[in-house]
C-alpha positions as CSV (number, residue, x, y, z in Angstrom):
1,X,6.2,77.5,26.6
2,X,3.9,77.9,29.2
3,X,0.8,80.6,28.7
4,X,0.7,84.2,30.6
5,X,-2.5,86.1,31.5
6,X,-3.5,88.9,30.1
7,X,-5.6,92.5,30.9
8,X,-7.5,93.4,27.8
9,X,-8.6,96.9,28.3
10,X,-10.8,98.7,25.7
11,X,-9.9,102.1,25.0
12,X,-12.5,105.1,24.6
13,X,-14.2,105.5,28.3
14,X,-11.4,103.7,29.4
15,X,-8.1,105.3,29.5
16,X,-9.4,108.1,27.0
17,X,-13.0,109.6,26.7
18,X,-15.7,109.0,25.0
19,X,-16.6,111.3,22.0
20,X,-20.2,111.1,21.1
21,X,-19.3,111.8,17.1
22,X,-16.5,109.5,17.3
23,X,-12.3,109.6,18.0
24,X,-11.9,110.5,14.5
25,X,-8.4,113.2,14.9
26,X,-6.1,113.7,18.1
27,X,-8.1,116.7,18.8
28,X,-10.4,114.6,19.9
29,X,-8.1,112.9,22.1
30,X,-8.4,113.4,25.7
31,X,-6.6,110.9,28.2
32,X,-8.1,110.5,31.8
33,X,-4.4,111.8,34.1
34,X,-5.3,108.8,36.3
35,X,-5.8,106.0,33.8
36,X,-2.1,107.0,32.4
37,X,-1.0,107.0,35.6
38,X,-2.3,103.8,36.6
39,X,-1.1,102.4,33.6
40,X,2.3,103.4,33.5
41,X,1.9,101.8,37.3
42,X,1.7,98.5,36.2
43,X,4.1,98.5,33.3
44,X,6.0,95.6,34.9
45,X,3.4,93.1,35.9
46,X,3.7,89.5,34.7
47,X,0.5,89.9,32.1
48,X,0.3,91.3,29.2
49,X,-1.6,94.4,28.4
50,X,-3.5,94.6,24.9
51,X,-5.8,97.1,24.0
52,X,-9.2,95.6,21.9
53,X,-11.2,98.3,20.9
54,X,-14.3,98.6,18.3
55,X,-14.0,101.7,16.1
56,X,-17.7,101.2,13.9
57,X,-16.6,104.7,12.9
58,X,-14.8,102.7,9.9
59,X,-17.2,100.4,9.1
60,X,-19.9,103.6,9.0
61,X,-18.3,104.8,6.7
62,X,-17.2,108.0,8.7
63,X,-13.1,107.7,8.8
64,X,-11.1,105.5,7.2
65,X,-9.5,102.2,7.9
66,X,-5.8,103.7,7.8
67,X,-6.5,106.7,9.4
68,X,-8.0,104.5,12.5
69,X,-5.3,102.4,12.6
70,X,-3.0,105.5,12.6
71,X,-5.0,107.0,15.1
72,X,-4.5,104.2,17.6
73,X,-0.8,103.9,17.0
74,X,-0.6,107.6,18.0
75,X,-2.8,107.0,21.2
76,X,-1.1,103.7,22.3
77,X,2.3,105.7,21.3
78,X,1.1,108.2,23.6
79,X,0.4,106.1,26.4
80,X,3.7,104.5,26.6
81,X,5.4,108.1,26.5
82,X,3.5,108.4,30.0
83,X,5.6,105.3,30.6
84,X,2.9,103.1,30.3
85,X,3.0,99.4,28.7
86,X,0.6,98.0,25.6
87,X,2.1,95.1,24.3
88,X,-0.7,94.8,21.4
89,X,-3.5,96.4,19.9
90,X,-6.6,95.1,18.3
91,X,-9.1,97.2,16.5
92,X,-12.0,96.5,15.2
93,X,-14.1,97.8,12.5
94,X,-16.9,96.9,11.8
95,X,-20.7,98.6,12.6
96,X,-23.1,97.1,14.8
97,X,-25.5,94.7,13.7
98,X,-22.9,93.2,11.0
99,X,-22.3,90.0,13.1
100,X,-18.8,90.2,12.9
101,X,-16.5,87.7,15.2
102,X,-14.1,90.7,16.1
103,X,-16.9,93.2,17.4
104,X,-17.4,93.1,21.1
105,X,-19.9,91.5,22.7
106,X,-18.4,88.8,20.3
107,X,-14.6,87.7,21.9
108,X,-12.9,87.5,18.3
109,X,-10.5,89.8,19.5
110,X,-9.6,88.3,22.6
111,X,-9.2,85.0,21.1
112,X,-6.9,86.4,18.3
113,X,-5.0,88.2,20.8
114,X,-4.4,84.6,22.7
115,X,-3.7,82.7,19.5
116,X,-1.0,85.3,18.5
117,X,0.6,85.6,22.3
118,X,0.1,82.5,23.9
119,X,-2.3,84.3,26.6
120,X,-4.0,82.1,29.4
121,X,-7.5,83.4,29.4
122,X,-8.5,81.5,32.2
123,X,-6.0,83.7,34.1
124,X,-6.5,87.0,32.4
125,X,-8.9,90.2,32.9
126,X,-11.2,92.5,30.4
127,X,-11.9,96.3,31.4
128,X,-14.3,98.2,29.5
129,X,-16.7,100.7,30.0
130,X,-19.8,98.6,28.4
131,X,-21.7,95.5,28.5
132,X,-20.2,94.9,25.4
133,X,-17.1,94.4,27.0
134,X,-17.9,92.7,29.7
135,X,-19.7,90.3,27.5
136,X,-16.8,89.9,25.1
137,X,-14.9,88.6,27.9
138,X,-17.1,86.5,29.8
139,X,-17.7,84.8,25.8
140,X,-14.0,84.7,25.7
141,X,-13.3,82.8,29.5
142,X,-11.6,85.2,31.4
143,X,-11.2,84.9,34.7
144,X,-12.9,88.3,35.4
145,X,-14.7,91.0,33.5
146,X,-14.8,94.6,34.9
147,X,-16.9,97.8,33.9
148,X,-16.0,100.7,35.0
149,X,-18.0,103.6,35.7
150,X,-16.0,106.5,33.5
151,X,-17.1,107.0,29.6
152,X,-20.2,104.5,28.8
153,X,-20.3,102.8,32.3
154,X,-22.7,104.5,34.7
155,X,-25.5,104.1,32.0
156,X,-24.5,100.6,31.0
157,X,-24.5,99.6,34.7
158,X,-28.3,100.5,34.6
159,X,-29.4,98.6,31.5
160,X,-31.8,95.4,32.6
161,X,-28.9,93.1,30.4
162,X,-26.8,94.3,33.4
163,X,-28.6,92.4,35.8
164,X,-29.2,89.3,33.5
165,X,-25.2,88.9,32.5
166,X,-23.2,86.5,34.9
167,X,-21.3,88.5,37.6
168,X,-19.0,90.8,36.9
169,X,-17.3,93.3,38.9
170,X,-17.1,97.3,39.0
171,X,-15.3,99.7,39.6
172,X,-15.1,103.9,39.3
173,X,-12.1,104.3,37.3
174,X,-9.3,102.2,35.4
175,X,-7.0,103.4,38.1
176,X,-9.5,102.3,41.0
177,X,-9.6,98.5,39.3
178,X,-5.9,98.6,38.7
179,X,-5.2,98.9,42.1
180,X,-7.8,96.3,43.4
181,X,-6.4,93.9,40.6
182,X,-2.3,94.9,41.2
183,X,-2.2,96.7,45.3
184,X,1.5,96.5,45.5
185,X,3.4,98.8,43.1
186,X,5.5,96.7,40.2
187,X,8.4,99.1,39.3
């Protein structure tokens, strides 16, 4: 069975914002209108999509495991009523500074992802709104990370790490990369 690409896309400052105390209820859910509309977009390319998204909140001791888990199912649930596609999601718990495989910078989730779906990473994308991400995906081979400049972005684009990390590209929004990345419509 031959492998298919992927686009890993984190998920707070990506499709959803950023909350400075954490996503820890759907009242602190708010979508960006273009990144659901990008998304639901590209529900037919040839990749799959998988969100990988680190959620220390749980590991801090702030929320609990379940109720992050059932969080994300109601966000990614939520996503694809805007008729856009996840195929998986992969959340990770644990705080910084734990050295876990699974937090980003570290690729642990992309590389369970392409165990568990037979992804080509070679072949596949990571968009996030940090040097994190962009570092988890580089670490993981992808053929191309992406920050984008909505949630963490603008001030991660600043950091000196920026300037010391192998190219990557950037772009203003999750719609604005989804159309560099996909131009022609795929309904």
């Amino acid at each position: 069975m031959s492998k298919q690409p992927a686009i890993f896309l984190d998920r707070d400052g990506v499709f959803m914002e950023n909350r400075a105390n954490y996503v820890r209820c759907w009242e602190d859910v708010a979508f960006f209108p273009e990144a659901l509309a990008a998304l639901a977009r590209i529900r037919a390319v040839p990749y799959k999509i998988i969100v990988v998204t680190n959620q220390s909140a749980v590991g801090r001791g702030i929320m609990s495991l379940a109720t992050a888990v059932a969080l994300n199912q109601q966000i990614l649930d939520e996503v694809r009523r805007a008729n856009g596609r996840i195929d998986a999601a992969y959340l990770c718990p644990a705080p910084p500074g734990t050295n876990d495989p699974c937090r980003k910078p570290r690729p642990g989730m992309l590389l369970q992802a392409a165990e568990e779906h037979n992804l080509d990473l070679s072949q596949s994308y990571m968009i996030g709104d940090a040097l994190t991400d962009v570092m988890a995906g580089q670490a993981a081979g992808v053929k191309q990370a992406i920050l984008l400049l909505t949630g963490r972005g603008v001030a991660q684009a600043q950091l000196p790490l920026a300037a010391e990390l192998p190219p990557f590209a950037t772009f203003p929004t999750l719609a604005g990369a989804l159309w560099h990345l996909f131009p022609e419509p795929t309904h």
